[in-house]
Jmol script that loads the backbone (N, CA, C; Angstrom):
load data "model"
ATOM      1  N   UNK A   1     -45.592  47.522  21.924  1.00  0.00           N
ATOM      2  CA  UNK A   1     -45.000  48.800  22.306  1.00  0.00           C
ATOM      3  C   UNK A   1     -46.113  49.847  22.335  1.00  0.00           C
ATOM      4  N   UNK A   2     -46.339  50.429  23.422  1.00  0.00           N
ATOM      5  CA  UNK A   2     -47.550  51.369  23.674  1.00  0.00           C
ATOM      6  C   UNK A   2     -47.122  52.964  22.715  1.00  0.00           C
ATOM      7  N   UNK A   3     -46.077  53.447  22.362  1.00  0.00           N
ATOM      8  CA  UNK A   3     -46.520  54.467  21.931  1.00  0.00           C
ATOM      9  C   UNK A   3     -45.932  54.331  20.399  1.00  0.00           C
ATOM     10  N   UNK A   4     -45.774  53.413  20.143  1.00  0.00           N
ATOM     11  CA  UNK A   4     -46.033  52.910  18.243  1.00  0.00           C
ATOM     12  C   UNK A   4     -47.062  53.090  17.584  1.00  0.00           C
ATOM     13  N   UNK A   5     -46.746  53.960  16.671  1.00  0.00           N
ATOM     14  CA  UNK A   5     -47.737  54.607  16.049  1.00  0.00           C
ATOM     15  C   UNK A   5     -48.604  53.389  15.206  1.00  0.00           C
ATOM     16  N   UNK A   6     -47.614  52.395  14.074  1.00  0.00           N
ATOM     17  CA  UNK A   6     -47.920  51.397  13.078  1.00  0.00           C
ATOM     18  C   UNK A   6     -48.341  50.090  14.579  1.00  0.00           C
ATOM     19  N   UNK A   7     -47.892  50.235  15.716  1.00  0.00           N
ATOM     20  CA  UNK A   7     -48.651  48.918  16.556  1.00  0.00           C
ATOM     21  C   UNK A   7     -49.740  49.133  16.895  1.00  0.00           C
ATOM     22  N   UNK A   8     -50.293  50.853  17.189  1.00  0.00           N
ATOM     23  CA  UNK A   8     -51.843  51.491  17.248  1.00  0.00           C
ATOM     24  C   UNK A   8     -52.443  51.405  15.980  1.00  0.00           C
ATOM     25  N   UNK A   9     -51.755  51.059  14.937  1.00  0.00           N
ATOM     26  CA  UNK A   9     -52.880  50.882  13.693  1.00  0.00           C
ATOM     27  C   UNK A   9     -53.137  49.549  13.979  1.00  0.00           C
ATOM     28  N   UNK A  10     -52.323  48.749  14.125  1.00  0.00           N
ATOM     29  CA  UNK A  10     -52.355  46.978  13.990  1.00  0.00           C
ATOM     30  C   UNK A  10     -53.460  46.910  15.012  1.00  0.00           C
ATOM     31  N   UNK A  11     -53.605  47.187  16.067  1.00  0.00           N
ATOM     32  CA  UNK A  11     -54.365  47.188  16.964  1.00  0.00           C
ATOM     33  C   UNK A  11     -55.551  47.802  16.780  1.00  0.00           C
ATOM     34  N   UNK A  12     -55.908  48.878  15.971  1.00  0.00           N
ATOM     35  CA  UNK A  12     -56.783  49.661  15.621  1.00  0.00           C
ATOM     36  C   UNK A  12     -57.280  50.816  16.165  1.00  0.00           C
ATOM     37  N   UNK A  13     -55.569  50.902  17.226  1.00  0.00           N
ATOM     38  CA  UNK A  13     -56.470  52.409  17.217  1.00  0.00           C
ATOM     39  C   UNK A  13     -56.650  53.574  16.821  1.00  0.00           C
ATOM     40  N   UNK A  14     -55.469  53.540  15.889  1.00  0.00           N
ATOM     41  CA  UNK A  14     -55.407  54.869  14.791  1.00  0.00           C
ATOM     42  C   UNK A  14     -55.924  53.878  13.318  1.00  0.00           C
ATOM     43  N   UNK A  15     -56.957  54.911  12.743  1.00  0.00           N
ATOM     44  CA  UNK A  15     -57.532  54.376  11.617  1.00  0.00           C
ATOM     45  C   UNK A  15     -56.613  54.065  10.523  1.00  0.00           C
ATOM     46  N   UNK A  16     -57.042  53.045   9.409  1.00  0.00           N
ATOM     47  CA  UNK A  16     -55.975  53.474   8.230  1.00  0.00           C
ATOM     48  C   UNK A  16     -56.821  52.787   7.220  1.00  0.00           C
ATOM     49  N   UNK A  17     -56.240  52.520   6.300  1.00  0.00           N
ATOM     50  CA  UNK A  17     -56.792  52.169   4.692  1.00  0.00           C
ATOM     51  C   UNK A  17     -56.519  50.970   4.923  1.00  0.00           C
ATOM     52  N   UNK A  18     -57.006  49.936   5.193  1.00  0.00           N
ATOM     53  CA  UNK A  18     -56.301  48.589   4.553  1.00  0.00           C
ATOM     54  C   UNK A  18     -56.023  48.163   3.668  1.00  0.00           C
ATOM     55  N   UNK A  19     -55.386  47.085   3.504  1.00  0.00           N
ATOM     56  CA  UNK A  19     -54.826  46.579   2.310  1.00  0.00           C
ATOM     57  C   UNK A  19     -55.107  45.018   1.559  1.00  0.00           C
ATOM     58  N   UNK A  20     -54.183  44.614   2.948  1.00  0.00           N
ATOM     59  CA  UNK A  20     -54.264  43.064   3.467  1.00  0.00           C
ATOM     60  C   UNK A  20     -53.948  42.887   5.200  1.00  0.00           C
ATOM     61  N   UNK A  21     -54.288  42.040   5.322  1.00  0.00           N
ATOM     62  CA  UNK A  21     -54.015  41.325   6.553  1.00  0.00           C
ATOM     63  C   UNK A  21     -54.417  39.829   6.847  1.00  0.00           C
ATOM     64  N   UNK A  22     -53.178  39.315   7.690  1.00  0.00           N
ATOM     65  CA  UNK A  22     -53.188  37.818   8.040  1.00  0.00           C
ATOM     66  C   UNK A  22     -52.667  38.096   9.466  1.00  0.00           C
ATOM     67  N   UNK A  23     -52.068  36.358  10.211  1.00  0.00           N
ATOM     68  CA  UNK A  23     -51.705  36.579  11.313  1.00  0.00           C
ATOM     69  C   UNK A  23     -50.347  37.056  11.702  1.00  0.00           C
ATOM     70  N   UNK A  24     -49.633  37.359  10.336  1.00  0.00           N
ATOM     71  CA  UNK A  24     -48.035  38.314  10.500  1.00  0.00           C
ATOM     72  C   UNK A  24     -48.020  39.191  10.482  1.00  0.00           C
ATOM     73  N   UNK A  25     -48.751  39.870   8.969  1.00  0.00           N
ATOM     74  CA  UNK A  25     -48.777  41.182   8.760  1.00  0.00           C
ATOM     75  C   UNK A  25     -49.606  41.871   8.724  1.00  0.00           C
ATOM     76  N   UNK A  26     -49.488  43.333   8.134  1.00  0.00           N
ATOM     77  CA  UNK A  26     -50.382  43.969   7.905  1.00  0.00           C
ATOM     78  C   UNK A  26     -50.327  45.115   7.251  1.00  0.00           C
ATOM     79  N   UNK A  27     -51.048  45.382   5.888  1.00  0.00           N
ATOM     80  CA  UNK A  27     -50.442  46.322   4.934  1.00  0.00           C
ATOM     81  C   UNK A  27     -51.772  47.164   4.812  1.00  0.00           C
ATOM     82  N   UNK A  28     -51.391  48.148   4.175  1.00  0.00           N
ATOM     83  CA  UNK A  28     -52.296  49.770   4.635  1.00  0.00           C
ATOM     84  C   UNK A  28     -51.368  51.095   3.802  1.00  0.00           C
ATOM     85  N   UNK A  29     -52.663  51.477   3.160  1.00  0.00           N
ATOM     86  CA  UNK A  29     -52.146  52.643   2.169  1.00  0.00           C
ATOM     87  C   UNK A  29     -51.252  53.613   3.056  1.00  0.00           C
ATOM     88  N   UNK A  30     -50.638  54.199   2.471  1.00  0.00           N
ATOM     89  CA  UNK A  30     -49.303  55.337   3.278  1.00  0.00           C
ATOM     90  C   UNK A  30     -50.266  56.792   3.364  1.00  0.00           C
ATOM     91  N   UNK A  31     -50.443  57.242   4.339  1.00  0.00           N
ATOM     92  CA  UNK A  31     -51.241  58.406   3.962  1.00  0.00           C
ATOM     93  C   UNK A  31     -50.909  59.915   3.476  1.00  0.00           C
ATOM     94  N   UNK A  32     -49.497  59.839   3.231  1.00  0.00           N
ATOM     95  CA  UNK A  32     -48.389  60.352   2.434  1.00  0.00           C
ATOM     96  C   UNK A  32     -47.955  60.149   1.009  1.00  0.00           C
ATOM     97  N   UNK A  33     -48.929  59.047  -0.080  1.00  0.00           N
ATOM     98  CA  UNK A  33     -47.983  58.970  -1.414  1.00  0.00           C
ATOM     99  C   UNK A  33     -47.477  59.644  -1.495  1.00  0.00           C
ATOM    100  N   UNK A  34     -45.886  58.165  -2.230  1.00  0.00           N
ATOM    101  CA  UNK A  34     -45.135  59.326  -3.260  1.00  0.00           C
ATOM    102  C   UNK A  34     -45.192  58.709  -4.528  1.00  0.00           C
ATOM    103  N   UNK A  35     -46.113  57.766  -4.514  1.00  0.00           N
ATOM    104  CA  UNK A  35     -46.486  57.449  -6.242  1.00  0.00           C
ATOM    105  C   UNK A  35     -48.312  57.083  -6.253  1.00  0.00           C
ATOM    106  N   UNK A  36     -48.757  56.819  -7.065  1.00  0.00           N
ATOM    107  CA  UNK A  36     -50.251  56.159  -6.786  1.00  0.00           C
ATOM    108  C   UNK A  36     -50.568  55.240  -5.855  1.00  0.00           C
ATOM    109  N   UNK A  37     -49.087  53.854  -6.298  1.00  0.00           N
ATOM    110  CA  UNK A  37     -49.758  53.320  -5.702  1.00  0.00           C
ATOM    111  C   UNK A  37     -48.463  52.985  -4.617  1.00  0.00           C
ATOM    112  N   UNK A  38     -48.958  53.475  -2.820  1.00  0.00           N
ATOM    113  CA  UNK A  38     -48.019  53.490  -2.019  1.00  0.00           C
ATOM    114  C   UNK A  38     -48.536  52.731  -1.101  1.00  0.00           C
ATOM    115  N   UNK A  39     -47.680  51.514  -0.754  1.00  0.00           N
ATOM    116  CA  UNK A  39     -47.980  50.676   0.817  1.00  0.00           C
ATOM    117  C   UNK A  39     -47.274  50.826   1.708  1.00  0.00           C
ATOM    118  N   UNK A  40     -47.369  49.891   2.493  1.00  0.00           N
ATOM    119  CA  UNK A  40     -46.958  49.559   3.858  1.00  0.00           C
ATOM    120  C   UNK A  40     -47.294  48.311   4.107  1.00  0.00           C
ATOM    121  N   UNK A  41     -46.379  47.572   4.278  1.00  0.00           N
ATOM    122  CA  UNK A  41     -46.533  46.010   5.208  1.00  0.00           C
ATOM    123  C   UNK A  41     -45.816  46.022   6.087  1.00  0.00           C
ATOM    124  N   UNK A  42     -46.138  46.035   7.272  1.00  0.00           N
ATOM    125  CA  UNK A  42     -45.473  45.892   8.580  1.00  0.00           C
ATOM    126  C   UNK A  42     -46.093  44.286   9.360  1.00  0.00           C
ATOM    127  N   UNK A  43     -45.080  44.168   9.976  1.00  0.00           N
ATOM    128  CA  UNK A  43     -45.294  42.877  11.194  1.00  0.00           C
ATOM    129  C   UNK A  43     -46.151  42.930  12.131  1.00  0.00           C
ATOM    130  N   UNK A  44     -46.997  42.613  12.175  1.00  0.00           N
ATOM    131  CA  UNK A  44     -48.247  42.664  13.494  1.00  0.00           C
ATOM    132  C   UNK A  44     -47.063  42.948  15.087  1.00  0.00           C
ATOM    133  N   UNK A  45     -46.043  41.724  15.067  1.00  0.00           N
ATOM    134  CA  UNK A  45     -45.210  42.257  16.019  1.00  0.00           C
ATOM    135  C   UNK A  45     -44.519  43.355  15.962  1.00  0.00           C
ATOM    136  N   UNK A  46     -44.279  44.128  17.069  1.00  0.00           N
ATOM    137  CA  UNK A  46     -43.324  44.931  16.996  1.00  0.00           C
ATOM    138  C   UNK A  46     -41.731  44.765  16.709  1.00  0.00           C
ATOM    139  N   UNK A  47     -41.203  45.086  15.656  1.00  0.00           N
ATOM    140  CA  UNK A  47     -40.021  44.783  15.434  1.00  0.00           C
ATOM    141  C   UNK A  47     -39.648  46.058  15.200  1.00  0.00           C
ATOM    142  N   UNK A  48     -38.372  46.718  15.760  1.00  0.00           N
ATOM    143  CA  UNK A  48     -37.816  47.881  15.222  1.00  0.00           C
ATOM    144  C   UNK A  48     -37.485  48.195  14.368  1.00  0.00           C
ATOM    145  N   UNK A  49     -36.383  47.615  13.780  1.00  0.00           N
ATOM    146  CA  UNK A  49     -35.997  47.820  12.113  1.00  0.00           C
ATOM    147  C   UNK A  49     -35.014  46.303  11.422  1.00  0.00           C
ATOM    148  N   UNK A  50     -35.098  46.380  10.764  1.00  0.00           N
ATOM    149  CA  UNK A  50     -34.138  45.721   9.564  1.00  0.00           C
ATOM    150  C   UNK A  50     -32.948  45.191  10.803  1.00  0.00           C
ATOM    151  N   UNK A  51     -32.688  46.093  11.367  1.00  0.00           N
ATOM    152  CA  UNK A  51     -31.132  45.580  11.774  1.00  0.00           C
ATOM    153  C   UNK A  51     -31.484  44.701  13.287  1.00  0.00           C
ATOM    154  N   UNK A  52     -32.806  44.630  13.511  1.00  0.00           N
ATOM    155  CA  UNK A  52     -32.998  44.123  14.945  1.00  0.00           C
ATOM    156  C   UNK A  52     -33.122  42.710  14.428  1.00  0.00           C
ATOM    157  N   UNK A  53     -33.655  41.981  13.598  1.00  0.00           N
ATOM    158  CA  UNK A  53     -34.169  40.846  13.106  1.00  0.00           C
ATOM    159  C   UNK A  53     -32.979  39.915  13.524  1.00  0.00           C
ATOM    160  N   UNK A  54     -33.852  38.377  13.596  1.00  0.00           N
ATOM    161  CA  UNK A  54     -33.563  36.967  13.741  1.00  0.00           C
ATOM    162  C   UNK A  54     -33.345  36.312  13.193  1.00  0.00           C
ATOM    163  N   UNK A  55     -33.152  35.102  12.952  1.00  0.00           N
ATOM    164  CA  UNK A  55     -33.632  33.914  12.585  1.00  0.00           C
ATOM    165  C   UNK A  55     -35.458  33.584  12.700  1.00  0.00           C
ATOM    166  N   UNK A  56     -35.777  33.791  13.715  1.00  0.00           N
ATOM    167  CA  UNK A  56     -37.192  33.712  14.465  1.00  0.00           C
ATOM    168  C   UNK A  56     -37.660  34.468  13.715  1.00  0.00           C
ATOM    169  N   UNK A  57     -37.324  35.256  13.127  1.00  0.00           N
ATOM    170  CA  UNK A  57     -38.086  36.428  11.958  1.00  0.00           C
ATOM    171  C   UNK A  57     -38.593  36.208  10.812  1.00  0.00           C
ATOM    172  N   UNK A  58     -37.579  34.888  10.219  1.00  0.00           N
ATOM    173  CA  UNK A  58     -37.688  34.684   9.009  1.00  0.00           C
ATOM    174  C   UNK A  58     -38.730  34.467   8.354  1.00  0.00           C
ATOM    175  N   UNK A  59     -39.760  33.802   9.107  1.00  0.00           N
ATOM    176  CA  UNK A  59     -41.326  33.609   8.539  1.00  0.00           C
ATOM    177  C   UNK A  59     -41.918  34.965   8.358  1.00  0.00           C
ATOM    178  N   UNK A  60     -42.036  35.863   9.143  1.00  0.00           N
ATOM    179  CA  UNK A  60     -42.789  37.335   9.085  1.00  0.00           C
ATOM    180  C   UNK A  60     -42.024  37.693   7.899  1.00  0.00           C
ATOM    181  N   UNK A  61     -40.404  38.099   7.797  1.00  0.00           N
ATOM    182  CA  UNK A  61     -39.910  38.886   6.838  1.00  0.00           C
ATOM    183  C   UNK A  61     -40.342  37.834   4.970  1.00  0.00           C
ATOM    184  N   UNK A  62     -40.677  36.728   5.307  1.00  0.00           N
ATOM    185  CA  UNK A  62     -40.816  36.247   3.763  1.00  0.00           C
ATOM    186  C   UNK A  62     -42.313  36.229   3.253  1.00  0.00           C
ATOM    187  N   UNK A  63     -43.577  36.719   4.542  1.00  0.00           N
ATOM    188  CA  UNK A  63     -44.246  37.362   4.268  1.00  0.00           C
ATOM    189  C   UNK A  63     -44.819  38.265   4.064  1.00  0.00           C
ATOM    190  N   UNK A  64     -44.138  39.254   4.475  1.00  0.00           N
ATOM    191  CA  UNK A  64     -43.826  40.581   3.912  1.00  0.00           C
ATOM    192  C   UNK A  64     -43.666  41.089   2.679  1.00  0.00           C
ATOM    193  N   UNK A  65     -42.387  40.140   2.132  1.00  0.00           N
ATOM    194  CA  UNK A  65     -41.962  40.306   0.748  1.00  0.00           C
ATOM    195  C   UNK A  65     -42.778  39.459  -0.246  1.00  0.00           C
ATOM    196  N   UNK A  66     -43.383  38.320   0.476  1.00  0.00           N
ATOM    197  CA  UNK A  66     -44.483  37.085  -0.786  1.00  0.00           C
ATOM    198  C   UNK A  66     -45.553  37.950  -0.924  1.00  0.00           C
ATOM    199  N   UNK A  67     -46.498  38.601  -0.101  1.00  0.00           N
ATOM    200  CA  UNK A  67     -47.513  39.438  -0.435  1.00  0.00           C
ATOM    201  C   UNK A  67     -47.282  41.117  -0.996  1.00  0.00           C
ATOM    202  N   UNK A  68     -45.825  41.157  -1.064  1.00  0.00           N
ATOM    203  CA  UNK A  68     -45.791  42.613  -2.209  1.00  0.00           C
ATOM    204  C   UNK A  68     -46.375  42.842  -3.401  1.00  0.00           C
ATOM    205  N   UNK A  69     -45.672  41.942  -4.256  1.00  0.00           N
ATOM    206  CA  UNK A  69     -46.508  41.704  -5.900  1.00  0.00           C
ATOM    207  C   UNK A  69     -47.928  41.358  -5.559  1.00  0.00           C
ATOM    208  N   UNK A  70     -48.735  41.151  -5.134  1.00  0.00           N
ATOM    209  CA  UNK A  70     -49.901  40.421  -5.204  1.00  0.00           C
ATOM    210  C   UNK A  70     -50.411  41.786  -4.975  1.00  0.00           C
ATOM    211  N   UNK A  71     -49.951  42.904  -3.780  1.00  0.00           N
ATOM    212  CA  UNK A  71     -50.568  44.259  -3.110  1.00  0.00           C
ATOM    213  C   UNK A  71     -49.814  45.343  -4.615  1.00  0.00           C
ATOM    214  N   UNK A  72     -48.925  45.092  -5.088  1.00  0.00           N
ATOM    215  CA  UNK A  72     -49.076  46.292  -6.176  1.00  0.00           C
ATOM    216  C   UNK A  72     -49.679  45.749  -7.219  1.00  0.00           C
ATOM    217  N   UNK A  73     -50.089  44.858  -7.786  1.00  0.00           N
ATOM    218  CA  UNK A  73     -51.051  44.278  -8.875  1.00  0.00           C
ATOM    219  C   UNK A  73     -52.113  44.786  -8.816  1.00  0.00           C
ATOM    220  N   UNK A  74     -52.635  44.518  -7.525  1.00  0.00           N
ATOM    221  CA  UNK A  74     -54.224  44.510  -6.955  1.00  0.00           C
ATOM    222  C   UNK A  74     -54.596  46.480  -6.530  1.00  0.00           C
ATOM    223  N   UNK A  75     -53.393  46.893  -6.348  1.00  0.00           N
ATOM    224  CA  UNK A  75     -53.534  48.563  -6.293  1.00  0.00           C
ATOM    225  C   UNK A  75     -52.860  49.347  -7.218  1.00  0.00           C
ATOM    226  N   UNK A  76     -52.972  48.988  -8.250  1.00  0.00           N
ATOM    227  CA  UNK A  76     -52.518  49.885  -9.567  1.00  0.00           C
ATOM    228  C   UNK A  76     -51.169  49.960  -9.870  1.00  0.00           C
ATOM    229  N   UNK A  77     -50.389  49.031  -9.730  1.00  0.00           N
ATOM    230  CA  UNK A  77     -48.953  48.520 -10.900  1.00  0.00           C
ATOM    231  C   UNK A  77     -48.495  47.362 -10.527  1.00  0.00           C
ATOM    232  N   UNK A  78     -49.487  47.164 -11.936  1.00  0.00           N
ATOM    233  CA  UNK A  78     -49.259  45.934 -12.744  1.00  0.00           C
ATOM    234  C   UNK A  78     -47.962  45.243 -13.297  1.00  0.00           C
ATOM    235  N   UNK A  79     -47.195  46.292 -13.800  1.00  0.00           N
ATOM    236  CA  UNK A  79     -45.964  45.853 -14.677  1.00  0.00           C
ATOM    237  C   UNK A  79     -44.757  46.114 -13.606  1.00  0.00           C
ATOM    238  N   UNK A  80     -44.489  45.655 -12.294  1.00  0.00           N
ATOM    239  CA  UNK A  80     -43.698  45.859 -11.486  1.00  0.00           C
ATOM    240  C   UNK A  80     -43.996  47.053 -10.504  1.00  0.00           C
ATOM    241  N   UNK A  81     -42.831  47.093  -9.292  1.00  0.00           N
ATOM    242  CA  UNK A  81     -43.138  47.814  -8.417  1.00  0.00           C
ATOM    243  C   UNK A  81     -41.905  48.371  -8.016  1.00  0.00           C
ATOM    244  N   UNK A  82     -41.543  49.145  -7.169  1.00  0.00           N
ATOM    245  CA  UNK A  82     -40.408  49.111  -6.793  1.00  0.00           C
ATOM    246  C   UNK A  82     -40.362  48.874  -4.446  1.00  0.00           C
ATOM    247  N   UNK A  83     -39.393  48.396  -3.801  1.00  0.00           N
ATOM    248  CA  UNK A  83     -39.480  47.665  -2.278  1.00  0.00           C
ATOM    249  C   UNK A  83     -38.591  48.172  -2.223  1.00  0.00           C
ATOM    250  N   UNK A  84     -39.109  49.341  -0.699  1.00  0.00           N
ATOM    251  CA  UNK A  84     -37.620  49.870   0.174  1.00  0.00           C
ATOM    252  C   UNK A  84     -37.847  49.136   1.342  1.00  0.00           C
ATOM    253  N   UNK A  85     -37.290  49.129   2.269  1.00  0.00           N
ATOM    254  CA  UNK A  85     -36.996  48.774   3.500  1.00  0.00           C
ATOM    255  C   UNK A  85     -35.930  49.612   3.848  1.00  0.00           C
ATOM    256  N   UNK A  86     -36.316  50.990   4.605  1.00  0.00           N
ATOM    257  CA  UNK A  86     -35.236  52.179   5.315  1.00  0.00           C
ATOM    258  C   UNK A  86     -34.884  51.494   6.798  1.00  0.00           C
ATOM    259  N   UNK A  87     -34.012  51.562   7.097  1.00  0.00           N
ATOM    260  CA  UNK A  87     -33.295  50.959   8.147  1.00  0.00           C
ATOM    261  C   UNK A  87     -32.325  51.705   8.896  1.00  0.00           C
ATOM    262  N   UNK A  88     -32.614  52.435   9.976  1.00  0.00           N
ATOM    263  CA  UNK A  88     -32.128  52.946  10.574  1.00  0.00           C
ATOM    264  C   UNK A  88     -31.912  54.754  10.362  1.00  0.00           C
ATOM    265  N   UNK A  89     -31.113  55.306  11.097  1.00  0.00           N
ATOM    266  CA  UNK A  89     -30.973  56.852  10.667  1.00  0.00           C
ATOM    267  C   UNK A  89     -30.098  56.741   9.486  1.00  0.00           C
ATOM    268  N   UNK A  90     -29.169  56.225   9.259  1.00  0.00           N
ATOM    269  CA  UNK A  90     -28.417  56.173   7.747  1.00  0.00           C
ATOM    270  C   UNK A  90     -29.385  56.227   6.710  1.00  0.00           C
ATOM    271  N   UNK A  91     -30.353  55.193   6.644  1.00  0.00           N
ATOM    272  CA  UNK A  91     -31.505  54.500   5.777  1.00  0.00           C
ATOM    273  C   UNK A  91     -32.745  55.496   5.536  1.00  0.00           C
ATOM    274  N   UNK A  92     -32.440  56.150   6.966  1.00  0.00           N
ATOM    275  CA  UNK A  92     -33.725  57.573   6.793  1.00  0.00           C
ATOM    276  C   UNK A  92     -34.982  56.715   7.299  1.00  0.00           C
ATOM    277  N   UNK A  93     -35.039  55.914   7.925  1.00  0.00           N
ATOM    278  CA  UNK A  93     -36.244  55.119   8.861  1.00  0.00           C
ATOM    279  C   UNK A  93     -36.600  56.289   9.642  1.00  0.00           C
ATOM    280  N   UNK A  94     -38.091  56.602   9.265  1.00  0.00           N
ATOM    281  CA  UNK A  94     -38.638  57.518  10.177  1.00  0.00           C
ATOM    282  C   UNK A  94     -39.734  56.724  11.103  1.00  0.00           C
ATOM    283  N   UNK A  95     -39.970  55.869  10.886  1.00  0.00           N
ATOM    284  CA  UNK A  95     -41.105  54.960  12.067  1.00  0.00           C
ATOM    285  C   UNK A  95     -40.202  53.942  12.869  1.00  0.00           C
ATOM    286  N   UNK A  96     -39.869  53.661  14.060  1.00  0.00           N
ATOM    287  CA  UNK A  96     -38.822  52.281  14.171  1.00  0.00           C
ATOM    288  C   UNK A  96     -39.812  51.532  14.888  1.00  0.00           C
ATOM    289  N   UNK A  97     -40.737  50.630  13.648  1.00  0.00           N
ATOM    290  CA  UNK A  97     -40.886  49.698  13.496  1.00  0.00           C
ATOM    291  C   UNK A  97     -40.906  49.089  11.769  1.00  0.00           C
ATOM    292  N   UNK A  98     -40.401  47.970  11.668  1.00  0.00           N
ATOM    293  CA  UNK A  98     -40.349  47.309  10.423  1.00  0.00           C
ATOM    294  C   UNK A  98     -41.307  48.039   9.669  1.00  0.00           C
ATOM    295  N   UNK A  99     -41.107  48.199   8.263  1.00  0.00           N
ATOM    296  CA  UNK A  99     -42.058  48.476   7.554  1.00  0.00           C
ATOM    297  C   UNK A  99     -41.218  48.467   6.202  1.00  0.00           C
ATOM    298  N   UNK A 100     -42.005  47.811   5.128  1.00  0.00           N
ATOM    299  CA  UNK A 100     -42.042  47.726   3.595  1.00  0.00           C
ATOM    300  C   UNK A 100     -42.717  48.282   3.242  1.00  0.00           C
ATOM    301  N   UNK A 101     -42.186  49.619   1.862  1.00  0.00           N
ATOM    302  CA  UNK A 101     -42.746  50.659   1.352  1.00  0.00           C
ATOM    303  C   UNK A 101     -42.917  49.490  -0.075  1.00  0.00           C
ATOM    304  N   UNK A 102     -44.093  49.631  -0.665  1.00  0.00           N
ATOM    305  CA  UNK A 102     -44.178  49.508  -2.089  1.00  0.00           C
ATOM    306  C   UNK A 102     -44.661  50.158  -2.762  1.00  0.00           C
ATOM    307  N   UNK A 103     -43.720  50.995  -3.856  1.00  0.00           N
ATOM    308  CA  UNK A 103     -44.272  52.000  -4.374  1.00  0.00           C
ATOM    309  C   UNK A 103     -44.313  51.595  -5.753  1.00  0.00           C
ATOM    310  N   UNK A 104     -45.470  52.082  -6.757  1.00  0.00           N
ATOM    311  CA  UNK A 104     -45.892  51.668  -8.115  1.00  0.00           C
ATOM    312  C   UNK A 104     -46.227  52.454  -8.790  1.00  0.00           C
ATOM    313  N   UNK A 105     -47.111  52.409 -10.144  1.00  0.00           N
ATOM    314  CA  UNK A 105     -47.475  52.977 -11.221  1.00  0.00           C
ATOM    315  C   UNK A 105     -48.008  52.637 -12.481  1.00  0.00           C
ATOM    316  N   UNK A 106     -48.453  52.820 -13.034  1.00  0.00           N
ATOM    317  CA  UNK A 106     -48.462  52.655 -14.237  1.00  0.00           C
ATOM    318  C   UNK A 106     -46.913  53.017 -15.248  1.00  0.00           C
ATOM    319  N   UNK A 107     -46.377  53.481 -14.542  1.00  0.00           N
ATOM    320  CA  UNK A 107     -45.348  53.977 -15.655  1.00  0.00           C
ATOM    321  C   UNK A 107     -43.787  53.976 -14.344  1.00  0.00           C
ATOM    322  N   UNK A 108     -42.496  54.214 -14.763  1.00  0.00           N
ATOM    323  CA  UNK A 108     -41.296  53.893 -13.844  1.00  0.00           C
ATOM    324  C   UNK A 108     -41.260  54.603 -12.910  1.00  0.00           C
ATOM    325  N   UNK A 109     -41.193  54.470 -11.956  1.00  0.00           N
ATOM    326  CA  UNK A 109     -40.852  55.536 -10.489  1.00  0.00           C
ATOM    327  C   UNK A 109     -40.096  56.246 -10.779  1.00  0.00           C
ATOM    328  N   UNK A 110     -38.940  56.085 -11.153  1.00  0.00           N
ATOM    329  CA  UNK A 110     -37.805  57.762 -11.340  1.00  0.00           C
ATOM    330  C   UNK A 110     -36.480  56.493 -10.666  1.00  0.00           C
ATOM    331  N   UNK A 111     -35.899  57.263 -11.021  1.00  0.00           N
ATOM    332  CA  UNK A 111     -34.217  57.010 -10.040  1.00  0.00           C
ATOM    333  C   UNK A 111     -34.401  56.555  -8.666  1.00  0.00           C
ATOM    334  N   UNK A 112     -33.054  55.386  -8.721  1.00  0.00           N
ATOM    335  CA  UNK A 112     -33.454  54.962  -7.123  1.00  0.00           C
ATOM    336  C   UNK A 112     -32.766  55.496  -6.385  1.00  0.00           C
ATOM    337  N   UNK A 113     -31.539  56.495  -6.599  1.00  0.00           N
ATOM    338  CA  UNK A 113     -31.257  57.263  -5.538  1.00  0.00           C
ATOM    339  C   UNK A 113     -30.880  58.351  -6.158  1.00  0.00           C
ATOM    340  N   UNK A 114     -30.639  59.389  -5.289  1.00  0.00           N
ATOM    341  CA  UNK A 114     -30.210  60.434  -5.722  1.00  0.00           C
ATOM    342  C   UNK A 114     -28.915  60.529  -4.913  1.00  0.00           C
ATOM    343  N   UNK A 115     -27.576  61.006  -6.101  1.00  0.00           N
ATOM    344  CA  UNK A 115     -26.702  61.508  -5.387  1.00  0.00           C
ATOM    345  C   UNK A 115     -26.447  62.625  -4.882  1.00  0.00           C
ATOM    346  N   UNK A 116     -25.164  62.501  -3.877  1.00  0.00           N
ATOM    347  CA  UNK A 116     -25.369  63.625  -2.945  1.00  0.00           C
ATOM    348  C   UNK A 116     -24.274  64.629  -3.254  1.00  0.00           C
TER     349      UNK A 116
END
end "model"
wireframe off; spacefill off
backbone 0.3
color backbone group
């Protein structure tokens, strides 16, 4: 998709922090934290969101989630993490392409939601 912002990083043409990368994904500091330690793993393919996915998906989406713990260990929280996946305008998805937030710490993130 030509005017995807996260398919111009995959591609390289907007710079970013790396993280990790293989031939699915590709994870890269958020240039927004909202804790120390904040990612991003997205699908090298373009996938829109959560609700577009396959069967055919299933390999990308279980590497996504197998290389989380390994990316908050290795970037500062150790003792767990916490994994969103926003999905859609309900979900508050502001990029529509796939993307896994992992956010960490040394110490608990706070509340996982706030009521309204």
């Amino acid at each position: 998709m030509t005017d995807c912002i996260f398919c111009k990083i995959v591609q390289g043409e907007i710079p970013s922090r790396k993280a990790f990368e293989d031939d699915l994904v590709y994870a890269f500091h958020d240039i927004h934290p909202l804790r120390p330690t904040h990612l991003l793993v997205i699908p090298k393919r373009h996938i829109a969101s959560l609700a577009e996915v396959g069967a055919e998906d299933e390999p990308v989406l279980g590497r996504m989630l197998s290389v989380a713990p390994r990316l908050a260990k290795e970037h500062g929280s150790p003792n767990g993490f916490r994994s969103i996946i926003n999905t859609g305008q309900v979900g508050g998805q502001e990029v529509a392409h796939l993307h896994l937030h992992i956010l960490g710490d040394t110490k608990p993130v706070g509340p996982m939601l706030e009521r309204d």
